[in-house]
C-alpha positions in Angstrom: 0.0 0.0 0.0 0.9 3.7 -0.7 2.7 5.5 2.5 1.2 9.0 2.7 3.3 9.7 5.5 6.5 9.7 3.5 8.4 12.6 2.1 10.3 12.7 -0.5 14.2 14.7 0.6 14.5 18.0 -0.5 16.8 19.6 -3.4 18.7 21.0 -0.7 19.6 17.9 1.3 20.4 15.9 -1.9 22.8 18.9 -2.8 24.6 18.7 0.9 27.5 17.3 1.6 30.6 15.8 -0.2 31.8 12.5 -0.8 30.2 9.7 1.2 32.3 8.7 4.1 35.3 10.6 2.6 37.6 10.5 5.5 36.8 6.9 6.5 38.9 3.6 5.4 38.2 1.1 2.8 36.0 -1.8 4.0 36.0 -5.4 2.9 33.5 -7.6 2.9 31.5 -10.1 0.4 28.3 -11.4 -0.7 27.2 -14.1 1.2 27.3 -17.6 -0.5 25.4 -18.9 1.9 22.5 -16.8 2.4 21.2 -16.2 -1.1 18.6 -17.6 -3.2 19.2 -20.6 -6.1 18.5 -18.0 -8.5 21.5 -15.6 -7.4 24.9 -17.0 -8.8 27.9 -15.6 -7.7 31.3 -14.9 -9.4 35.0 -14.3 -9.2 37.3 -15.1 -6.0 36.2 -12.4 -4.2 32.5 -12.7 -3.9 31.4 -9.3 -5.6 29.6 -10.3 -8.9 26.2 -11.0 -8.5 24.1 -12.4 -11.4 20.5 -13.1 -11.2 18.4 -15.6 -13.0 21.0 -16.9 -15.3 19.0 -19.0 -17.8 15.2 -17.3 -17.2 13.2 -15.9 -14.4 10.1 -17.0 -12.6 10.2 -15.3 -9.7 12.6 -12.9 -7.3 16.1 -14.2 -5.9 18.2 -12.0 -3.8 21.5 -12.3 -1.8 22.4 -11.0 1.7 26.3 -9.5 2.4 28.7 -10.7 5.1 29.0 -7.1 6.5 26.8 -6.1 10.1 25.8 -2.5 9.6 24.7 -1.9 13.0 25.9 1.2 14.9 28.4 1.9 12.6 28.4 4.5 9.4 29.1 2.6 6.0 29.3 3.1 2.4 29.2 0.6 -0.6 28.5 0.7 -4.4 26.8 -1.5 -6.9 27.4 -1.5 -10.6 24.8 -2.4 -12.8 25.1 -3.1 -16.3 23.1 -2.2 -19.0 20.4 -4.9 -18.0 18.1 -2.6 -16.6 14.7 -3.3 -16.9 11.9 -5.6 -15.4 9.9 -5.8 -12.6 12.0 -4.7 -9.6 15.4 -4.5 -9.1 16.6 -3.6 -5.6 18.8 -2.5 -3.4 19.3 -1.6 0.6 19.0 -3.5 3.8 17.2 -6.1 5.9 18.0 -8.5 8.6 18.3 -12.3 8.2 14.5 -12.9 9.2 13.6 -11.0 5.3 12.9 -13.7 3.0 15.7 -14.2 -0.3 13.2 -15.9 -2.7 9.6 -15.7 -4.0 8.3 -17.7 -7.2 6.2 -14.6 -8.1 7.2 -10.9 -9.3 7.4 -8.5 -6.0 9.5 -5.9 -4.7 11.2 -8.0 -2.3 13.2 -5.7 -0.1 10.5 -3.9 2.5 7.9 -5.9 1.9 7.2 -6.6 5.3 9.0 -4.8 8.8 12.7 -6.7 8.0 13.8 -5.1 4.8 14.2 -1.3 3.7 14.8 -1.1 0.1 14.7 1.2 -2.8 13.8 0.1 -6.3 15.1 0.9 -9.8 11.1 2.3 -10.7 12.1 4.8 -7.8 10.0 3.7 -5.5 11.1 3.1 -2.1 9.4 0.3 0.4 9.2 -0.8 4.0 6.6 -2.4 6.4 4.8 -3.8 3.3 4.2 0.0 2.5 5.8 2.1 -1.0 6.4 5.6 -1.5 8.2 7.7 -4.3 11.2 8.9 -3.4 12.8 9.4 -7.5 13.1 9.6 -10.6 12.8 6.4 -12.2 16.5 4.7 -13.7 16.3 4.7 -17.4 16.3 1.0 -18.9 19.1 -0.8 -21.0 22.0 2.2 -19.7 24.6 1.0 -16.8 24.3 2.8 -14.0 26.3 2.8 -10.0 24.1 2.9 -6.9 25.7 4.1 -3.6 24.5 3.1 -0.5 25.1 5.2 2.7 23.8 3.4 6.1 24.3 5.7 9.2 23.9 3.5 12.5 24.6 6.5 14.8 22.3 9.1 13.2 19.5 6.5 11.7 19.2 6.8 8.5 19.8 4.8 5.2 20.7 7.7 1.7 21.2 6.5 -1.8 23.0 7.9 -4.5 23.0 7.5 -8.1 26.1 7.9 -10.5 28.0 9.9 -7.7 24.9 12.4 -7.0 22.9 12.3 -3.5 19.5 11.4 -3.5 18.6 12.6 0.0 17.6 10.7 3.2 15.2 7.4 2.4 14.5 5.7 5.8 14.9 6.9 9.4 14.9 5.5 12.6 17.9 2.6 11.8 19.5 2.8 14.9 15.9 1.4 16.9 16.4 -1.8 15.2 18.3 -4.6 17.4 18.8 -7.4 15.0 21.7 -7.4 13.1 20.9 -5.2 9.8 22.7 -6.1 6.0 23.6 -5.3 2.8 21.1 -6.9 0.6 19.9 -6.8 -3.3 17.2 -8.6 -5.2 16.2 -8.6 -9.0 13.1 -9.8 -10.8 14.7 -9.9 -13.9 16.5 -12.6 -16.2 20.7 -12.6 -16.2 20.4 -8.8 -14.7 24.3 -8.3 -12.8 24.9 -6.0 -9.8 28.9 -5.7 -9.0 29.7 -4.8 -5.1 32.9 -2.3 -5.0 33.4 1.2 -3.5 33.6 0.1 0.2 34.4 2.2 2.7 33.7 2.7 6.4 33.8 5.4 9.1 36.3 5.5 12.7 34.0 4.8 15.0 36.7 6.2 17.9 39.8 7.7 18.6 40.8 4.3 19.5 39.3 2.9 15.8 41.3 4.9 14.0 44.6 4.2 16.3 44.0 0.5 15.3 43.5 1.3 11.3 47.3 3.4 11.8 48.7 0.5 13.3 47.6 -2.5 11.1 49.0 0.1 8.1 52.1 0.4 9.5 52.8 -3.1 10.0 52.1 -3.6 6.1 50.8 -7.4 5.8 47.4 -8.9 5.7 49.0 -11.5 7.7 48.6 -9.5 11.0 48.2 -13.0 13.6 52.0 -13.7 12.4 53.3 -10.0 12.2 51.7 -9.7 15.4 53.7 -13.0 17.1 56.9 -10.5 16.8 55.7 -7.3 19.1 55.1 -7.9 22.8 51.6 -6.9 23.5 48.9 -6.9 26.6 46.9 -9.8 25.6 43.6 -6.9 25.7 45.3 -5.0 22.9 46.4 -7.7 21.0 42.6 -9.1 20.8 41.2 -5.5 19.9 43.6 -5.4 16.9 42.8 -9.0 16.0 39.0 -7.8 15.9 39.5 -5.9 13.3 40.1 -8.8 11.0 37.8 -11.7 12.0 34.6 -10.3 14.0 32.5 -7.4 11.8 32.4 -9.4 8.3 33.4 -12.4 6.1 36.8 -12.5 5.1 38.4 -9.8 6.0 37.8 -6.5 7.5 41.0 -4.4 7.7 41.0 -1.1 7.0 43.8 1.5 6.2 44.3 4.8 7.3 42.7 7.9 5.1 44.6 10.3 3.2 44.2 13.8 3.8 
């Protein structure tokens, strides 16, 4: 059903702001192997290509990410090719109680209270409920989609081909289940590539961490690490970094100013 209460953001807040996240660190994470439907194949080593429907569709497939966006502020890209078209394609976020498949044509993402999702018609849904929140994406032209979740502040923003389009949901930081990454696609061998990741210091401490994995210059950091006499605390809080937020690994490096 239509949501009369939404309202669409304003020129002016889809003109604020620079760069999403632009002093934050590159993230890392995948999509999730494991939590997908049938219909969702995925490619290369690292987990980023998603295709959809490979030989024909009869229904909607989607794929969860290994990333837990939860009190934290994160950005991520997906690259759509020119396979643009169709019932719904979607993108933004749900928690692992959202369903992945349907044999039918819906707009999967926010059709019930565990998914917030915007699709490429421009419609944004949650709770079961749609509203228009932009233009519609022009069919058969490649476009990127940013996403921009905000777990301190609340809120979930999208962008399209670099360009803000404002504030979509609120009220993020209420939910207590883990929140993720998530896209869906009604449409037959339709691609959505995961790239652009980065994520924000959360703390002074945060950032102290990102420095020091840097410096020590190896992805290996549980053997660079046997060399430097550490309190077991700090040792664990740098080893964090790499093996609790997401699937493989989550290291991040310092900005540059």
């Amino acid at each position: 059903s239509y949501d009369a209460s939404f309202r669409p953001p304003s020129t002016q807040s889809m003109r604020m702001g620079g760069p999403p996240l632009r002093y934050g660190c590159d993230d890392y994470w995948t999509w999730n192997r494991t939590d997908r439907s049938r219909e969702v194949r995925l490619y290369d080593k690292g987990l980023l290509d998603a295709h959809f429907h490979p030989n024909w569709s009869s229904g909607t497939a989607a794929v969860r990410g290994t990333r837990v966006l939860n009190n934290g502020r994160y950005y991520w890209e997906l690259s759509l090719t020119q396979r643009i078209f169709g019932t719904s394609m979607m993108f933004g976020v749900a928690t692992k109680k959202a369903r992945l498949h349907a044999e039918a044509f819906v707009n999967l993402i926010g059709e019930d209270e565990h998914g917030w999702g915007l699709s490429h018609k421009g419609l944004v849904f949650h709770g079961g409920k749609w509203a228009y929140y932009t233009q519609p994406f022009k069919e058969n032209e490649p476009t990127t989609v940013g996403v921009l979740f905000d777990g301190v502040a609340g809120t979930l923003t999208f962008y399209k081909d670099g360009q803000s389009l404002g504030v979509a949901f609120k009220d993020l930081h209420k939910i207590r289940e883990n929140l993720y990454p998530i896209i869906s696609s009604t449409a037959a061998k339709t691609e959505m590539r995961l790239g652009g990741m980065k994520r924000d210091f959360v703390s002074l401490q945060d950032r102290c961490r990102a420095v020091i994995i840097s410096t020590l210059g190896t992805s290996d950091l549980d053997s660079a690490l046997l060399g430097i006499s550490l309190p077991f605390s700090i040792r664990r809080y740098l080893k964090e970094a790499l093996h609790t937020t997401a699937e493989p690994n989550n290291k991040c490096t310092p900005p540059l100013y």
